[in-house]
N, C-alpha and C positions, 0 to 999 in steps of 0.2 A: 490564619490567612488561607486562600485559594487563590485558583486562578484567575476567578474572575474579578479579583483585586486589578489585575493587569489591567482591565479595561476603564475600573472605573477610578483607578488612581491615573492611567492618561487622559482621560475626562477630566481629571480637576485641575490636569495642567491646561491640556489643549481638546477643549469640548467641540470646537467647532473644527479639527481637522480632520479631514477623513479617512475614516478606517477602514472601509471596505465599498469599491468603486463594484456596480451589478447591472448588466445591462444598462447602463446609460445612468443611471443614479445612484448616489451615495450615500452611506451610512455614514456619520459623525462618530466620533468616538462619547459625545456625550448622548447620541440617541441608541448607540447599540450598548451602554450600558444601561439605561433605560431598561431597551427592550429583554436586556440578562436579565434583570432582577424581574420585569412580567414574567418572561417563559418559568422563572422559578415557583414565581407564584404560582399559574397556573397548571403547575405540572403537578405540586402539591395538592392542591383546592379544589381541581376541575378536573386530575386526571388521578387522582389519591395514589403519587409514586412519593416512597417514601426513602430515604438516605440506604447507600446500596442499591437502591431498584434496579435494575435496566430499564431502560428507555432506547427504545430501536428505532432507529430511523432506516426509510428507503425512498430515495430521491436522489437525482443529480445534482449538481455540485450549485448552493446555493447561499448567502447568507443566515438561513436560518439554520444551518447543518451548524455553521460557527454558533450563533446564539443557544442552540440546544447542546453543544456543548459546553458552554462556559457555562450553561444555566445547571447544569448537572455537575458542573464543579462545587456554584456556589450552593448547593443544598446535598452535594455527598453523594448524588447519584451517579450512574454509568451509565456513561453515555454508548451506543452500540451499533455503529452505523453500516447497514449492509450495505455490500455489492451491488448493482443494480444491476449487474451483467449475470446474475447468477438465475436459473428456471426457479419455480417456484418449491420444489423437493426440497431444493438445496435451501432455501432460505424458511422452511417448514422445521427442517433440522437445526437453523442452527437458534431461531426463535425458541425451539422446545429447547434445547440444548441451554440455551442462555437464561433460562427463564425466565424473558422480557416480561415487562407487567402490562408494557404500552408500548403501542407502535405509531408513530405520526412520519403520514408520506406526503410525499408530493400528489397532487392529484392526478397526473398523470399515469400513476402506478396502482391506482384505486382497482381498476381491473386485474392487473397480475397478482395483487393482494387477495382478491377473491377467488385465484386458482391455488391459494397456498396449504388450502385445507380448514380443519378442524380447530387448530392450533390457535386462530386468530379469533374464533366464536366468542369466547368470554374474553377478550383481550380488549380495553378501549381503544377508540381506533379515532385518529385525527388526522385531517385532512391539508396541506397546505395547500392551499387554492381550494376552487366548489368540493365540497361534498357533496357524498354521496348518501343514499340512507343508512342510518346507522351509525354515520362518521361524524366527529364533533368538526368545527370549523373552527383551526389553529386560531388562525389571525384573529377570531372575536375571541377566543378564550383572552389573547394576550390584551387584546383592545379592554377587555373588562375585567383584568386582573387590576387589585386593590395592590395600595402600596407598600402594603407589608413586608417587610424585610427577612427573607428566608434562607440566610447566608449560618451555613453551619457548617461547609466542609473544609477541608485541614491538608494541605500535602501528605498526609498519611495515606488520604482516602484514595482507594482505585477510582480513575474517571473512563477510563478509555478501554472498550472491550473489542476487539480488532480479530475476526478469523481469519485464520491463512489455514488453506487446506495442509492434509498434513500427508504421511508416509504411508500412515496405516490406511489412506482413503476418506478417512473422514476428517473435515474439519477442525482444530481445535485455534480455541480462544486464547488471545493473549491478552492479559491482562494489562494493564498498563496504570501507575498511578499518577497525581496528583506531581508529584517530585518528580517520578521519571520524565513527564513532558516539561517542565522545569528545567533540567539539567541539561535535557536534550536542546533546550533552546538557548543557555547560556553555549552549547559546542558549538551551535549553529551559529549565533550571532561572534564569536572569536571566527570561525570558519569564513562567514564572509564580512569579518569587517562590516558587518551592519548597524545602521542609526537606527533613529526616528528619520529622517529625510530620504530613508529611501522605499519606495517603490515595485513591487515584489507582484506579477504575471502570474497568479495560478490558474494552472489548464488538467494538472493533475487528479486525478477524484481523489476528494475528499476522505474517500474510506478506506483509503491506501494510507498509513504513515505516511511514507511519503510526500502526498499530496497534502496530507494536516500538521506534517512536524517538519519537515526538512527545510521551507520557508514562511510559508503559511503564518503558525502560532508564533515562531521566531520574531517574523516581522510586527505582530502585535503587541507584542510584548517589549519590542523595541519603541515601537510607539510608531511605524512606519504607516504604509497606506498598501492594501493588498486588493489587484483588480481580479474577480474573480470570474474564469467562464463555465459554466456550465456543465459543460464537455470540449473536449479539447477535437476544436478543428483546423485542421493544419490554413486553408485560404484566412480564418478570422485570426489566428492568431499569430501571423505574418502582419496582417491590416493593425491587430493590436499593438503590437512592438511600432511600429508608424505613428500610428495615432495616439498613442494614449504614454510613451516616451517609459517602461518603467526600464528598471537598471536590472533586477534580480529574476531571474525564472530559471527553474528545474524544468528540462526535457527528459527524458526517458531515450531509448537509442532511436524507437521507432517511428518517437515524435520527433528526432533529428531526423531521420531519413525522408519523411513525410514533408518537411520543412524544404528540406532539398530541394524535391522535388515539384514544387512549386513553381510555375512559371514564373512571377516573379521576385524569387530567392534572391538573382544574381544582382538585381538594381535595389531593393528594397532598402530602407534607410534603417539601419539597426545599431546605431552609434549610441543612441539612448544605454543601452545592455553593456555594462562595466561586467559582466561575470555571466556564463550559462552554468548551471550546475547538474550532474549527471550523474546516471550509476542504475542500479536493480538487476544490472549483470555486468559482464565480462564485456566493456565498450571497443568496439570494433575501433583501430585507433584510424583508416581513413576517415569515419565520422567527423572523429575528434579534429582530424588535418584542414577536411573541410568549412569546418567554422572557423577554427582559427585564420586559414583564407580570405575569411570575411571578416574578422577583426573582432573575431569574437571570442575570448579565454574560455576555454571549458576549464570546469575543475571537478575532481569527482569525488563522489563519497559513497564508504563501504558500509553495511549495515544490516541489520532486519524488521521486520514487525515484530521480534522478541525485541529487539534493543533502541525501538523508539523512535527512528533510526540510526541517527548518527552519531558516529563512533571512531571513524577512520576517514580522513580526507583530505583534500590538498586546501591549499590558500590562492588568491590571484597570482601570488607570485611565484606558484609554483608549476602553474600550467602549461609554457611551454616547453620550459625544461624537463617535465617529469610526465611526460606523456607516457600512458600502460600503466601506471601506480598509481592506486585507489586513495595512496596519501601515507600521513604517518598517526598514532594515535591521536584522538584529538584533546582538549584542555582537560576532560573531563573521563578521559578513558585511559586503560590498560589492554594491552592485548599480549598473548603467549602463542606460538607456534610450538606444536607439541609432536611428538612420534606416536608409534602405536601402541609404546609403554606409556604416553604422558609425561616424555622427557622433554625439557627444551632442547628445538633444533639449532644450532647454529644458523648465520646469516648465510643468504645461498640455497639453503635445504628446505625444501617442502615441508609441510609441516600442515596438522589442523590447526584452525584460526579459533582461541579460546579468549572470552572479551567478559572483563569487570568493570563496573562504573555505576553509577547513581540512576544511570535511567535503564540498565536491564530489567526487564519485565519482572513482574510480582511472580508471578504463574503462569499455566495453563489453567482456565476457568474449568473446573470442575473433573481436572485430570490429575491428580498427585502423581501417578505411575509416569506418564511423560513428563510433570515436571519434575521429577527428580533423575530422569534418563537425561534431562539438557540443562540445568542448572548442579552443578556441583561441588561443593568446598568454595562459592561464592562464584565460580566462575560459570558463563554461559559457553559451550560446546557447541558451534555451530555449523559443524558439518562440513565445513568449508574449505577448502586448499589452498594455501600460498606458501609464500615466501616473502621473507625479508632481505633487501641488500644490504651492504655494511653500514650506511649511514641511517639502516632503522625506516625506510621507505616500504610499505606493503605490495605484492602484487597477487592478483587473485589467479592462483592457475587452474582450480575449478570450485565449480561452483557447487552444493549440495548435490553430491553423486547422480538423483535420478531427477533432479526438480528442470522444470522445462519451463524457461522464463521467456513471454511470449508477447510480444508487445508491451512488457511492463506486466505483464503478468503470469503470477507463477501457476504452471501446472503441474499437480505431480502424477507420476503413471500408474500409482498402486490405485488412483480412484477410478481409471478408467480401466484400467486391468480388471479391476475387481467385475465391473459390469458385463465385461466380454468375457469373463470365464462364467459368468450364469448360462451364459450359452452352448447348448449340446452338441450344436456341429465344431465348435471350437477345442479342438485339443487342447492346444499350449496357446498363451498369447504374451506379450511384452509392447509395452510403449515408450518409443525413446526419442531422440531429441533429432531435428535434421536442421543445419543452417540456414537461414532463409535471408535474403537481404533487404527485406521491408520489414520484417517481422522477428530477425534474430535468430528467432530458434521455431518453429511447427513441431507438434507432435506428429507422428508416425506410428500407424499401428501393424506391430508385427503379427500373423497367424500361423497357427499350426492348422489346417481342418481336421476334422475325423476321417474328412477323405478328399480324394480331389476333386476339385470340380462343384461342389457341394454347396461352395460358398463364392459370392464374387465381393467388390468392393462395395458396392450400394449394402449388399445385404450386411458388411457389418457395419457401415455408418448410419446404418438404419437401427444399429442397437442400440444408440444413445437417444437418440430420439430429445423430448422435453425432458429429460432426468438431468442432465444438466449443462450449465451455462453452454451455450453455441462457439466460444472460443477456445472451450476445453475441446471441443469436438476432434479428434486426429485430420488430419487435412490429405493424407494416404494412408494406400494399404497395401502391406506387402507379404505376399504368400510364402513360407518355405519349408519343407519339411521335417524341419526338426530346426529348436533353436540352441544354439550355440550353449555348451554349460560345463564348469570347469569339474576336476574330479570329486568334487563336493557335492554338485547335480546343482551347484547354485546357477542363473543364465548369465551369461556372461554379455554384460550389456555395452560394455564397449565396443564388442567385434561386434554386435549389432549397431551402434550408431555407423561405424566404419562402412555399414554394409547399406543401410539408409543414404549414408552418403555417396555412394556411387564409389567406396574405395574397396581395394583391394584387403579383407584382414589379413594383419602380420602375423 
């Protein structure tokens, strides 16, 4: 069995209900299984990937992102869906890194594919919408895929290959298999009490866990109906909760604030939505005050792109009693807070956040050294800070020491560090976190110059230039002459966020 059993065994109960609402039209659950078993074909026959391949996608959030992945379940391949926010260096790296065999994008993205280098020259290249020269045309391959049945992969297989930047600056891939989105989705559906009858608003990208595990796959698997948008924009997807009545959607904080702000937030009809579901950092809890003002349960869930995601979170009926707690383990999970021996802390005490279960990631693709630095005697290490109270409740008191979680997206500072110490007028540099209330967190980049005066603000935002994504960019720049470093000479990066923040350090 695979995944794509999921679809095509709710097909044989209910072929004509719909599985995935897109712009105005529907997929059935008996024509997107259909269209699995083409994309498999064709992926075999017309684009020669074979069990293992990767298969990379880059596009916005669309139906064929699901079918290309369930199509790479049922034939054993990895599915590898880029960012679509990231420059094209970055997506050069991680194609070579992964060793895609095929990339099929959206057509929209046909030009930024052309600035990604070398890398894509012998690569087949397919088109969803017109191509371009040299690009096959998805849609006719699927139109004229035969009906041969290409169904060979196994919950063993890895399907889901997901980068998240990492510490060292560079990318790494998490592997994800066949089971772990599996198990990840039986947490999820205990989590929100989910059927077939319900309903499920994704605005999240698709190439976020997040956005493909946390209700997404859940709901399919359920046998539910998932409206999907593209990209998430706060005026359509106020009109969508109106209009189109679903009960289930994951916001992000930033997409709460955005929502907010909305002229009309205050009158809007959102009675449809039995549940919002939240998390990918530390939730500000007026957020959290404000929906519930409107009648609407947050509940939230703790997690990473190693763990699928979900692993720790509340239920309906814990939202608004347990408001600031990310939840308790969930059906399918363990979790330990540990000290700096790797002792367990008591309830109360800080501690790292260490997490077993069925859906923690296989690997790092192509990294033993890191994976055996965060995976260890079966437990995943994630960097993480909390606490537990007495009754076994999580709270996250920080989050990965230097990761800068920024609209739902994580930034870390060793990759933009990295790029500002290429620079000669640059002594010392650091990048840390500053509050922001639309956005969470903004990076901040700290400088040393070689002297004064030498360098202004433009001249080092002008170092990133196209190297990478525009949201990684720091959004200031703050001068000082020496940074902060404790008697080890390591920088001491908390009196810098303090200082970022307009505080006084202690």
């Amino acid at each position: 069995m695979n995944l794509s059993d999921w679809i095509e065994k709710q097909a044989g109960f209910t072929p004509d209900k719909p599985a995935i609402r897109f712009e105005g039209g529907a997929i059935t659950y008996g024509s997107l299984a259909t269209r699995i078993e083409a994309a498999a074909w064709a992926l075999k026959h017309e684009l020669g990937v074979l069990p293992g391949d990767r298969v990379a996608h880059l596009g916005l959030n669309s139906p064929e992102m699901l079918v290309l992945m369930f199509a790479c379940a049922r034939m054993g391949a990895i599915f590898a869906p880029l960012n679509w926010r990231l420059a094209p260096p970055e997506h050069a790296f991680i194609l070579g890194h992964s060793g895609a065999s095929v990339l099929i994008a959206n057509s929209e993205f046909i030009g930024h594919v052309k600035a990604i280098g070398t890398i894509v020259d012998d690569m087949p290249l397919a088109s969803i919408g017109a191509p371009a020269d040299g690009w096959q045309d998805w849609n006719v391959l699927i139109d004229n895929a035969q009906s041969h049945d290409e169904s060979g992969g196994t919950y063993d297989d890895p399907v889901l290959l997901v980068y998240t930047s990492g510490t060292t600056g560079r990318p790494k891939g998490a592997l994800l298999t066949q089971a772990n989105l599996f198990w990840n989705a039986v947490n999820s559906i205990h989590m929100h009490d989910m059927t077939g009858d319900d309903h499920v608003l994704t605005t999240i990208p698709l190439f976020h866990v997040g956005g493909m595990n946390i209700q997404t796959l859940p709901c399919l698997h359920a046998g539910g109906t998932v409206t999907l948008h593209a990209r998430f924009d706060p005026g359509e997807t106020l009109a969508a909760i109106e209009r189109d009545k679903p009960d289930l959607t994951v916001l992000v904080p930033a997409q709460m604030s955005a929502l907010i702000a909305q002229p009309g937030w205050e009158t809007a009809d959102l009675s449809s939505l039995r549940v919002v579901t939240t998390g990918s950092m530390i939730v500000p809890v007026p957020l959290i005050e404000n929906l519930h003002e409107r009648g609407l349960p947050v509940i939230q869930i703790y997690g990473s792109t190693e763990t699928a995601p979900v692993v720790v979170y509340q239920k309906r009926a814990d939202a608004e009693g347990r408001i600031g707690s990310t939840g308790r383990a969930g059906l399918h999970s363990e979790i330990r807070l540990v000290d700096k021996e790797f002792i367990d802390v008591p309830a109360g005490t800080r501690g790292e956040i260490l997490i077993r279960g069925p859906q923690v990631m296989r690997e790092y693709w192509g990294d033993p050294q890191a994976t055996a630095e965060i995976l260890r005697d079966g437990w995943y290490y994630s960097g993480d800070i909390g606490h537990l109270d007495e009754e076994g409740w999580l709270y996250i008191d920080e989050r990965k020491k230097d990761v800068i979680i920024s609209g739902g997206e994580n930034i870390y500072p060793a990759e933009l560090e990295a790029m500002l110490e290429e620079c000669e007028d640059i002594t010392e540099a650091a990048v840390v976190a500053r509050p922001d209330e639309q956005w969470g967190e903004i990076p901040v980049a700290v400088i040393v110059p070689r002297e004064a005066g030498i360098m202004d603000r433009e001249a080092v935002l002008a170092l990133f230039g196209s190297r990478i994504a525009r949201f990684k960019h720091p959004k200031e720049v703050l001068f000082l002459d020496a940074l902060p470093r404790n008697v080890m000479g390591k920088v001491q990066k908390y009196l810098l966020r303090e200082i970022v923040a307009g505080k006084t350090p202690a």
